[in-house]
Residue, then its C-alpha position, 0 to 999 in steps of 0.5 A: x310848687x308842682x301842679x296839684x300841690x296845693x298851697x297854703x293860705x295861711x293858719x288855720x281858724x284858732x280853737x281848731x285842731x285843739x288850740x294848734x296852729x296848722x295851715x290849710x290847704x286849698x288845691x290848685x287848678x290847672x290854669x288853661x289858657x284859651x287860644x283861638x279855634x283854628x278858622x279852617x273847621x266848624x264848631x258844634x254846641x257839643x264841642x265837636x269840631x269839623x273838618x270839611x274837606x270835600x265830602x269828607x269831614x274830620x271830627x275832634x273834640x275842641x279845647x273848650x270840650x278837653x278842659x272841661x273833661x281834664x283827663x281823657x282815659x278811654x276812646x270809643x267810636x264806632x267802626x269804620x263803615x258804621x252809617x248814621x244820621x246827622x245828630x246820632x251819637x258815633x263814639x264816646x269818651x272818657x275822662x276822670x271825670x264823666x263820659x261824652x258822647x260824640x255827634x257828627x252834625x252830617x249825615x254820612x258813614x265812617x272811613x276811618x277811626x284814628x287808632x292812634x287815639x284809641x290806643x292812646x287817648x292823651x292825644x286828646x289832651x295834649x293835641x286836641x286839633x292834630x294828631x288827636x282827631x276822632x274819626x273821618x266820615x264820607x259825607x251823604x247829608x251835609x245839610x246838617x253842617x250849615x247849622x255849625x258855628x265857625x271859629x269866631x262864633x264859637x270862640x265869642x261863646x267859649x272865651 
């Protein structure tokens, strides 16, 4: 059976479908399993991850975030050279299911949006931690980064 067939579980109630036998069908979920966070990054509540190397942090979505998205259709993220403060929304996206706003836990200005993801958002979905990252920001404020959780405390809330 592929994945989103569903499987049946047997006869359906009798007396229904007037007095016939037929199976019902519950639909499969796609089964996910949990590896750890990479240690090198910081973990935000929202599910950003951070990537600090000096003072310039790479920012993805974590594979807890991925999952509960499922299927990412659509990047957003705002220009190179847009500045914010720590905790403003800087892009966004889109799943089959809902729209998420992305943060940045540091104050700083964005160097770089990966236009490989933009192009193609299923990076996200299958590369979450690599060729998937968001954006590469110079850091002004990093004080907001001492609030982000590492891999083991993210991973202990996030099983």
């Amino acid at each position: 059976m592929r994945q989103g067939e569903g499987k049946s579980i047997g006869p359906a109630p009798k007396g229904s479908r007037e007095g016939k036998n037929v199976a019902f069908v519950l639909p499969l979920f796609r089964e996910t399993k949990h590896m750890a966070n990479p240690a090198d990054r910081k973990y935000s509540s929202s599910h950003e991850w951070h990537k600090i190397e000096g003072d310039t942090v790479t920012i993805g979505l974590t594979q807890f975030a991925v999952d509960q998205l499922t299927d990412v259709t659509y990047v957003e993220m705002k220009k190179a050279g847009f500045s914010f403060k720590a905790g403003d929304i800087i892009g966004e996206v889109e799943s089959v299911k809902t729209t998420s706003d992305i943060y940045c836990a540091a104050a700083g200005t964005i160097l770089e949006v990966n236009a490989k993801v933009v192009e193609n958002p299923a990076l996200l979905n299958t590369d979450c931690f690599g060729a998937g990252w968001l954006v590469k920001v110079k850091v002004t404020d990093a004080s907001g980064l001492s609030g982000l959780m590492d891999s083991k405390a993210y991973d202990a809330q996030h099983p």
